[in-house]
C-alpha positions in Angstrom: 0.0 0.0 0.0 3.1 2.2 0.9 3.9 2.2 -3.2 -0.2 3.4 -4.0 0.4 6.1 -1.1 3.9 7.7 -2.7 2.6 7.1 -6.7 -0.9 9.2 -5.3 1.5 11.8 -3.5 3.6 12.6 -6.3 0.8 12.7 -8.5 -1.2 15.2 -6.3 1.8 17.4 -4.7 1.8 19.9 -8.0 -1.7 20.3 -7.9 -2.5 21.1 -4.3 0.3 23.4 -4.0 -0.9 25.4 -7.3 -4.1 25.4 -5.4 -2.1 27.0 -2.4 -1.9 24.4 0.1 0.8 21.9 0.9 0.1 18.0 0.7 1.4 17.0 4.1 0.9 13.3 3.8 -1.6 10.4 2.0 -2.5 7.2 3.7 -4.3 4.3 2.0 -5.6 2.1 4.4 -8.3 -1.0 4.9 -10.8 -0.1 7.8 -13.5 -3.5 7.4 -14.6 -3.8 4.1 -14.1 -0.7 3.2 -10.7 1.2 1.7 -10.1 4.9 2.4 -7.4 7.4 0.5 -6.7 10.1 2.5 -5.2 13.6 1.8 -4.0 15.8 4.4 -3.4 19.2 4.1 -1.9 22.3 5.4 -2.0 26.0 4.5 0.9 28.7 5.8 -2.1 31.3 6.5 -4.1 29.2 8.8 -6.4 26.3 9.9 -8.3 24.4 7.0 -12.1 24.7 6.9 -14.2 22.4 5.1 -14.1 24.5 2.1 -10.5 24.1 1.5 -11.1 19.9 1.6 -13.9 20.7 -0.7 -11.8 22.9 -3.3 -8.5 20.1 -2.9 -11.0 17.3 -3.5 -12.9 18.7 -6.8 -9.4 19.7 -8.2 -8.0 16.0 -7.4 -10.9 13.7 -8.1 -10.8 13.4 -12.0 -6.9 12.8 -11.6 -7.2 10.4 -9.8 -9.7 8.4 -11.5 -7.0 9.1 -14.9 -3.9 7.7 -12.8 -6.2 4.3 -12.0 -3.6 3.5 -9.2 -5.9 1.8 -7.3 -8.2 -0.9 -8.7 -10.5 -1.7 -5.5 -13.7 0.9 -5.0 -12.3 3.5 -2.3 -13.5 6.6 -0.4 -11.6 9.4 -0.9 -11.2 12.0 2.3 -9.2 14.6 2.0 -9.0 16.8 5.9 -6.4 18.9 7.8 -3.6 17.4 9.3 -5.6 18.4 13.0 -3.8 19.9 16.2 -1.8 17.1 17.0 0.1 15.7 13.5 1.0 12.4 13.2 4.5 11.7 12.4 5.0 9.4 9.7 7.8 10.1 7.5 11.2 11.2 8.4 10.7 14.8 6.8 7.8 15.0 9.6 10.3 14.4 12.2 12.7 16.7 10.8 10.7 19.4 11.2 9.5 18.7 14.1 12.9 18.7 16.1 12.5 20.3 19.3 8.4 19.8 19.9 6.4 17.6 22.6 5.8 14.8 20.7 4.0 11.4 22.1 5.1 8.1 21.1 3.2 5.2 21.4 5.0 1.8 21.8 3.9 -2.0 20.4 6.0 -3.3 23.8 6.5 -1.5 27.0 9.8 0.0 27.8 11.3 1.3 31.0 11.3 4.2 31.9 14.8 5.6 33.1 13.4 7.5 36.7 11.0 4.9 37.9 11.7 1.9 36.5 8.3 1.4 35.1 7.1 0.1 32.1 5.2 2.1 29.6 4.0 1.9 26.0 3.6 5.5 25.8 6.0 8.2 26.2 6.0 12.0 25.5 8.8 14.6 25.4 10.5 16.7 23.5 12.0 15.1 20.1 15.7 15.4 20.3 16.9 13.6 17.3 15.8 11.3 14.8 16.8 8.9 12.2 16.2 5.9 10.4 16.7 3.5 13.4 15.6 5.5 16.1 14.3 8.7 17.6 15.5 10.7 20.9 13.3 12.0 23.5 14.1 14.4 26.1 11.7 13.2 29.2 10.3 16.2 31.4 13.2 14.9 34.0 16.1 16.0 31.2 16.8 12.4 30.6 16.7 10.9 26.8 15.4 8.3 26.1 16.1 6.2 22.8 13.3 4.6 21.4 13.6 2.5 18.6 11.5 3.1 15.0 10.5 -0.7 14.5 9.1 -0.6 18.3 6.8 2.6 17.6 3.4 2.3 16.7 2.5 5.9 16.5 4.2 9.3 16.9 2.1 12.5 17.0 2.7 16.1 18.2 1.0 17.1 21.0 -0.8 20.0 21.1 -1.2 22.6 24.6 -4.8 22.7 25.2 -4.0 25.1 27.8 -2.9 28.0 25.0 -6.6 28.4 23.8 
């Protein structure tokens, strides 16, 4: 599926940026019966609104169904990225050097200060590459967590700034 996601992403990049947004990232993914393509965006000026979705997904629709990348029926969503990102490709991580991030683990690991285990674990992302990534935990420890051991990694958004 990781092949249909980049063919779909460099077919769409040109055209979502000439319609002034920025394709952050496209998943295709199997949820029951059904498959979904999904196209998240970003804008420099601001949140999107459902009229942005609705402008990207008129301009992207008939290309799609040109290109004929994907030969089961699929629902196509196309959405913001949302207040906390999800952190899939290294680029994400790049730029997000230096952010709270949360990372959520598919076995527990200990935690330096307590010696518990945990499959979750948030702090600031020191460093990152194709094995691992480096967290700075609240107590100024790192932690090094490795990439094939994460499930998830998402920025993490201060509800207490609104």
């Amino acid at each position: 599926m990781a092949n249909i996601e980049e063919k779909v992403e460099n077919l769409l990049k040109d055209t979502i940026k000439n319609l002034g947004y920025m394709l952050y990232d496209v998943q295709y993914v199997k949820e029951g019966p059904n498959y979904f393509l999904r196209i998240f965006i970003e804008k420099k000026e601001g949140s999107i609104d459902l009229n942005d979705c609705e402008k990207v997904n008129d301009a992207i629709n008939d290309i799609l169904d040109k290109a004929n990348y994907i030969n089961e029926q699929y629902f196509l969503e196309v959405s913001s990225t949302g207040l906390e990102k999800v952190l899939r490709k290294d680029k994400h991580l790049k730029d997000n050097l230096g952010k709270e991030v949360q990372v959520n683990l598919f076995k527990p690991i200990e935690i330096l200060e307590n010696k518990k285990k945990a499959k979750e674990v948030q702090g600031i992302l020191e460093d990152a590459n194709e094995n691992e990534i480096t967290l700075k935990l609240d107590n100024e420890n790192l932690v090094k967590l490795e990439r094939k051991n994460i499930s998830l990694i998402k920025t993490v958004f201060d509800w207490n700034s609104i």
